[in-house]
C-alpha positions as CSV (number, residue, x, y, z in Angstrom):
1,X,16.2,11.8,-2.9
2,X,16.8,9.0,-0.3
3,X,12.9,8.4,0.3
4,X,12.8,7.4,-3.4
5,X,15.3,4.5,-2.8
6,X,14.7,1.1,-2.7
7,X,16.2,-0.3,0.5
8,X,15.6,-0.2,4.4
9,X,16.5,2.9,5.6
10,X,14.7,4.5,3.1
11,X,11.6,3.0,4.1
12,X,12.2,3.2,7.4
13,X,13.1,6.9,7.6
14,X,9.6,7.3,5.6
15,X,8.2,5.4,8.0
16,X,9.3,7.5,10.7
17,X,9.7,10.5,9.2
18,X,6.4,12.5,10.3
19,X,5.4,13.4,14.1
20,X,3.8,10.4,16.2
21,X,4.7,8.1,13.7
22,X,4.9,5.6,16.6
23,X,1.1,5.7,16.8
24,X,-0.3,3.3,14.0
25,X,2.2,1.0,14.9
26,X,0.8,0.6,18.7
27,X,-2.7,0.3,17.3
28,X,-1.5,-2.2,14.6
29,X,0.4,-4.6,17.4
30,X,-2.6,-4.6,19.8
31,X,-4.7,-5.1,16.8
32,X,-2.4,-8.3,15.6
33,X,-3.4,-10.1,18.8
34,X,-6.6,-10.3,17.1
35,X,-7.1,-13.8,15.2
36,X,-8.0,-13.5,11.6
37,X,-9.5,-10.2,11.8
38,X,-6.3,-8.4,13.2
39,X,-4.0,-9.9,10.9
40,X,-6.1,-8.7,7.4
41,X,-6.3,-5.3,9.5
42,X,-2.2,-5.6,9.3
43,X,-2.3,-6.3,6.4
44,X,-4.7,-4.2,4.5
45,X,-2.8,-1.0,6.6
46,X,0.2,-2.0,5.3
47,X,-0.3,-3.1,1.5
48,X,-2.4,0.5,1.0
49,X,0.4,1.9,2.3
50,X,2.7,-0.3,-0.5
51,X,0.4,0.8,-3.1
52,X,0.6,4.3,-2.8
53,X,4.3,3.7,-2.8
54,X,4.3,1.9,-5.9
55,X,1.9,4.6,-7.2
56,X,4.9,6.8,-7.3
57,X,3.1,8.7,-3.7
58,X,5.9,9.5,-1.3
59,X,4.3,9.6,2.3
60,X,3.9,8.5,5.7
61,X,1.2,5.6,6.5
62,X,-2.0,7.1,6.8
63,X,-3.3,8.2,10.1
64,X,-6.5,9.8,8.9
65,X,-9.0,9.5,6.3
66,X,-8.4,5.9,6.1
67,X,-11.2,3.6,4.0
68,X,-12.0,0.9,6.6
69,X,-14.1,-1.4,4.2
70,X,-11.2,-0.8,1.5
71,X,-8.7,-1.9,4.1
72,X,-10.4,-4.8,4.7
73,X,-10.7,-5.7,1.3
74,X,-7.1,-5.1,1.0
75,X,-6.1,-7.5,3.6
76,X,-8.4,-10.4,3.0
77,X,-7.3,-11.0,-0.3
78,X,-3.5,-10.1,0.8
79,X,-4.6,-12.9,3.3
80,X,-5.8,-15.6,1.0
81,X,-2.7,-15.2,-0.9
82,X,-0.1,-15.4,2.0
83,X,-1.9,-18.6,3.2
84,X,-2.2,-20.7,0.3
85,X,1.5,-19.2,-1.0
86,X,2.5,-20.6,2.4
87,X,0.9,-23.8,2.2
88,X,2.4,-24.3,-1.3
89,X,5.8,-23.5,0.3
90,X,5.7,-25.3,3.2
91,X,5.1,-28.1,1.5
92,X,7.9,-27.4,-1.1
93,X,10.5,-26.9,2.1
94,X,9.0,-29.8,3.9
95,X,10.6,-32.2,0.5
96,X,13.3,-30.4,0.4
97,X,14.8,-29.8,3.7
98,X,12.3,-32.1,6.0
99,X,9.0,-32.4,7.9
100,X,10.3,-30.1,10.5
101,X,10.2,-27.2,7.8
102,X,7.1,-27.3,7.2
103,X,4.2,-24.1,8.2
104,X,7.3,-22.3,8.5
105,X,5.7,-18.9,8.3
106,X,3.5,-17.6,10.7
107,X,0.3,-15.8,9.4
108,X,0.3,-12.7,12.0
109,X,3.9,-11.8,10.4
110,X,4.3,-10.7,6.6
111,X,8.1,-12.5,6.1
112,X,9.2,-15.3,6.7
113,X,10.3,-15.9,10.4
114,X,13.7,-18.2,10.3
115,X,13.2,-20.0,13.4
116,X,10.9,-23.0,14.3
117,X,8.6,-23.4,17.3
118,X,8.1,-27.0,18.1
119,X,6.0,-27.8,21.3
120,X,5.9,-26.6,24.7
121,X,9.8,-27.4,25.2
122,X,11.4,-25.8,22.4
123,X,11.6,-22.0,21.7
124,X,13.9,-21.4,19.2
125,X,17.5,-22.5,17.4
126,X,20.7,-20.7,18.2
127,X,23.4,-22.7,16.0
128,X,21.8,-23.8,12.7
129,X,23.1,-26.6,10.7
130,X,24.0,-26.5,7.3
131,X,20.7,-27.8,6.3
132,X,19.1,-25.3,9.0
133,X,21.1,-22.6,7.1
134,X,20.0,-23.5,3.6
135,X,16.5,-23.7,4.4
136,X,16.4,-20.4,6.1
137,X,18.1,-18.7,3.1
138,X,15.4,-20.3,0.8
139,X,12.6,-18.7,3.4
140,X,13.6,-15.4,2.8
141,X,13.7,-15.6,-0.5
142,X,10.7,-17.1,-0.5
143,X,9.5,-14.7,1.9
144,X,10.0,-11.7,-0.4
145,X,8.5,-13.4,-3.0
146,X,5.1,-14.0,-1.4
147,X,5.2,-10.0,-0.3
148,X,5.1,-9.5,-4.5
149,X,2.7,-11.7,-4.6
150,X,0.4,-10.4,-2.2
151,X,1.6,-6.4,-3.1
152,X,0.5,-7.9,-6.9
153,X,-3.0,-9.3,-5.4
154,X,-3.5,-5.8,-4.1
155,X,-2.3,-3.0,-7.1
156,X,-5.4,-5.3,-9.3
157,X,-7.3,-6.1,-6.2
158,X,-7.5,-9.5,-6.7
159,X,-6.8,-13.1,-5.5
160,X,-5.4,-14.4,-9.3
161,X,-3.2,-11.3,-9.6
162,X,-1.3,-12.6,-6.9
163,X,-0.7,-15.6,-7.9
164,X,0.5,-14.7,-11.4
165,X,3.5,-16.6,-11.1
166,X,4.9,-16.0,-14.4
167,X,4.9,-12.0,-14.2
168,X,6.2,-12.2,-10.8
169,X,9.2,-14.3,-12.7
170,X,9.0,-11.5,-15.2
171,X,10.0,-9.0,-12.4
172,X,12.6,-10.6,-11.1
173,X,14.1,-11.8,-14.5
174,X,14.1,-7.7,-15.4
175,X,15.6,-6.2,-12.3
176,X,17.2,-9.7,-10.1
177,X,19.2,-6.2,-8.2
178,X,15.8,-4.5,-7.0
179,X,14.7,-8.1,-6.1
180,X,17.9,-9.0,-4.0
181,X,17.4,-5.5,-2.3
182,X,14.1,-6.3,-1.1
183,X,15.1,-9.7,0.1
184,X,17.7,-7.6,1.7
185,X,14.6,-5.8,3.7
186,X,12.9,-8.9,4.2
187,X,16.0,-10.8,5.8
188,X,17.2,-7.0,8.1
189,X,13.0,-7.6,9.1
190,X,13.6,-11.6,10.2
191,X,17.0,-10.6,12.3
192,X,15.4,-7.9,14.0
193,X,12.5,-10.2,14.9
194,X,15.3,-13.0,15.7
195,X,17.2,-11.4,17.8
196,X,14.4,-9.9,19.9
197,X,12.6,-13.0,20.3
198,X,16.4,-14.5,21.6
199,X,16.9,-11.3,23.9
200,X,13.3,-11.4,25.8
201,X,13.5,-15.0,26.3
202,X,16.9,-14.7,27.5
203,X,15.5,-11.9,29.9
204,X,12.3,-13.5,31.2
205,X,14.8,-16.8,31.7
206,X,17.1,-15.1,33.7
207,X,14.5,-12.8,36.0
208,X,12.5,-16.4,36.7
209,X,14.9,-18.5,38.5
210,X,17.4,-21.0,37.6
211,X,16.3,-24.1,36.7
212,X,13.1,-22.7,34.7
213,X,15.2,-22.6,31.4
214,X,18.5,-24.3,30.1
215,X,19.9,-25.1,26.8
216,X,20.5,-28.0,25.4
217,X,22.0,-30.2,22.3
218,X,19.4,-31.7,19.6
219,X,20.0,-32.9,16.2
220,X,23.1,-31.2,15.7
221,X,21.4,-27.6,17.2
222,X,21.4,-25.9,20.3
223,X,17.9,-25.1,21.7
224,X,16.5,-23.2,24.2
225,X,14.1,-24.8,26.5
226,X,11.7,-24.2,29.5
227,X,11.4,-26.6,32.0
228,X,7.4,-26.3,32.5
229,X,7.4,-28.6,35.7
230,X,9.8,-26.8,37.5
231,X,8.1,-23.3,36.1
232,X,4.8,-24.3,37.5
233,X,6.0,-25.2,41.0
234,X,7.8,-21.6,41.0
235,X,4.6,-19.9,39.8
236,X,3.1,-21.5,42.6
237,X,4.8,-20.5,45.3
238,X,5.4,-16.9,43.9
239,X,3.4,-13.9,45.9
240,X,0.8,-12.3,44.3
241,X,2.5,-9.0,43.7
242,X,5.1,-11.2,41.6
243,X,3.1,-13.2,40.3
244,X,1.6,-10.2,39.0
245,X,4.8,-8.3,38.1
246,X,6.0,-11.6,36.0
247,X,2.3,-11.1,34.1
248,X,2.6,-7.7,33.3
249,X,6.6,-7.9,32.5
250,X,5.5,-11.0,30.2
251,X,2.8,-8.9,28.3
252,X,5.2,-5.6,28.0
253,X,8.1,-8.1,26.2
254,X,4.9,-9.7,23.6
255,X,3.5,-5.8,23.1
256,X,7.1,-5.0,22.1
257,X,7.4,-7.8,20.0
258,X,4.4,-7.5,18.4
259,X,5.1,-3.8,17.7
260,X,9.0,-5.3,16.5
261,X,6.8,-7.3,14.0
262,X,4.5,-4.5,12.7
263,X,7.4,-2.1,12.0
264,X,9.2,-4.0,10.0
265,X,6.3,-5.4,8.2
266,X,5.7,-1.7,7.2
267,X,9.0,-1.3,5.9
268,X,9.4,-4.6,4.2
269,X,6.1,-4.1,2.1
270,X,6.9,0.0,1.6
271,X,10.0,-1.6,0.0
272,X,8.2,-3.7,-2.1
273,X,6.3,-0.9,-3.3
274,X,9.4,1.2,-4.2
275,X,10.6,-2.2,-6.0
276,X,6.9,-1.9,-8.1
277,X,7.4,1.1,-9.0
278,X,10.6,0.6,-11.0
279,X,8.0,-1.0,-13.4
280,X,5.9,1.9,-14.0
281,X,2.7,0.5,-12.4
282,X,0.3,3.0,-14.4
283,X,1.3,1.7,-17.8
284,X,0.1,-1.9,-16.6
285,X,-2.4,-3.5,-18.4
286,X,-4.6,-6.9,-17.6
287,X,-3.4,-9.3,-14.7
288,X,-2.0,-11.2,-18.3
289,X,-0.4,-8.8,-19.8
290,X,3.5,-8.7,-19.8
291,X,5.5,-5.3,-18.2
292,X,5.6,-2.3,-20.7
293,X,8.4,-1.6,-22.7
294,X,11.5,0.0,-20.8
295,X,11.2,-1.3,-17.5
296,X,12.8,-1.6,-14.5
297,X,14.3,2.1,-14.4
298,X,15.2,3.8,-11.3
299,X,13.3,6.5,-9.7
């Protein structure tokens, strides 16, 4: 039965599969411009959903009957774990592949997000280096790590669960194929985010005027920059119906985004939860304990 699989178009179609499935996902991306708050809202939604998953439940995110306070609960301690795993690993990156690595995840997004914002001038890296390369390979294995972790944190509702390195290891040790698959998720999730981020810019660029963006050559990559003096005396001089239309065109490409973002956050931590439940999560014992006897097996 493909929505037992582990991999992205099995979560995905489960994702999709039901009626209006579209509908959590707009309230989710309005909810993720939210600091704080709206991000543990993400969060919580999606992890409950993971849960169930790894629960051996096969169904569509919940659009009714949903525990608020447990979703909550859910995502602050999801939360705690993605930002001190990230600290950790920013610093870890930052050593091993430079300063400019470092933060490298941003806490509204449950993966890692390969590309680095840097200031008002640079939006984003179109040829990566070899170095670039390596480090971005790292983040999304790194990435798919912390969604474990924080899938971990939530199955024993706790901050320590999460970071239970050694069990984690366990996991991957027993079934490295399951673990590759859902870095496989976690990496479709980056591109799509990637690419979008590329295309919209690229859009907004070209409907502004020339002059307003330009690439150009820095430290062996090619970035894509705004020039914010000449952007101002545009806005300036625009009307305002389009300075309006440029507002509301700018918001409908972050909405879409944002909705990009929640979607494959979904699918990348339903995944996770078909990869726990190759281990049989109701035979688990204490945080401590080691897997049960006979695990991974497929489902």
């Amino acid at each position: 039965m493909q929505s037992r699989r582990l991999g992205f178009v099995a979560s995905w179609n489960m994702l999709t599969g039901e009626r209006g499935w579209y509908k959590p996902i707009v309230v989710l991306a309005l909810l993720s411009w939210v600091p704080f708050l709206g991000t543990i809202a993400l969060l919580g939604y999606a992890y409950e959903w993971a849960r169930l998953a790894a629960w051996g439940v096969d169904c569509a995110p919940r659009r009714s009957g949903i525990d608020y306070g447990k979703l909550l609960k859910t995502g602050g301690w999801a939360f705690l774990i993605l930002v001190t795993m990230v600290i950790v690993a920013s610093v870890i990156t930052s050593i091993l592949f430079g300063v400019d690595w470092d933060l490298f995840m941003p806490l509204d997004f449950g993966f890692v997000a390969p590309w680095n914002i840097s200031g008002w001038g640079i939006l984003f890296r179109i040829v990566f280096t070899p170095r670039v390369l390596v480090g971005m390979v790292c983040q999304v294995f790194i990435g798919a790590f912390i969604i474990a972790a924080m899938l971990r944190g939530t199955i024993y509702d706790g901050f320590a669960a999460g970071w239970r390195l050694d069990r984690l290891a366990q996991m991957v040790v027993c079934d490295p194929g399951g673990f590759m698959r859902l870095v496989g998720v976690s990496a479709i999730g980056c591109a799509a985010g990637l690419m979008y981020s590329w295309a919209s810019a690229a859009v907004m660029g070209a409907i502004a005027s020339v002059g307003i963006s330009y690439f150009e050559f820095y430290d062996g990559a090619l970035y894509f920059v705004f020039n914010s003096e000449h952007l101002l005396r545009h806005l300036f001089t625009l009307s305002p119906t389009n300075a309006l239309g440029g507002f509301l065109l700018s918001t409908a490409f972050s909405f879409i985004g944002s909705a990009v973002s929640v979607a494959m956050q979904l699918v990348a931590t339903h995944a996770a939860g078909m990869w726990f439940r190759r281990f049989d999560v109701g035979r688990w014992g204490l945080s401590s304990d080691p897997l049960p006897d006979g695990v991974p097996h497929e489902v």
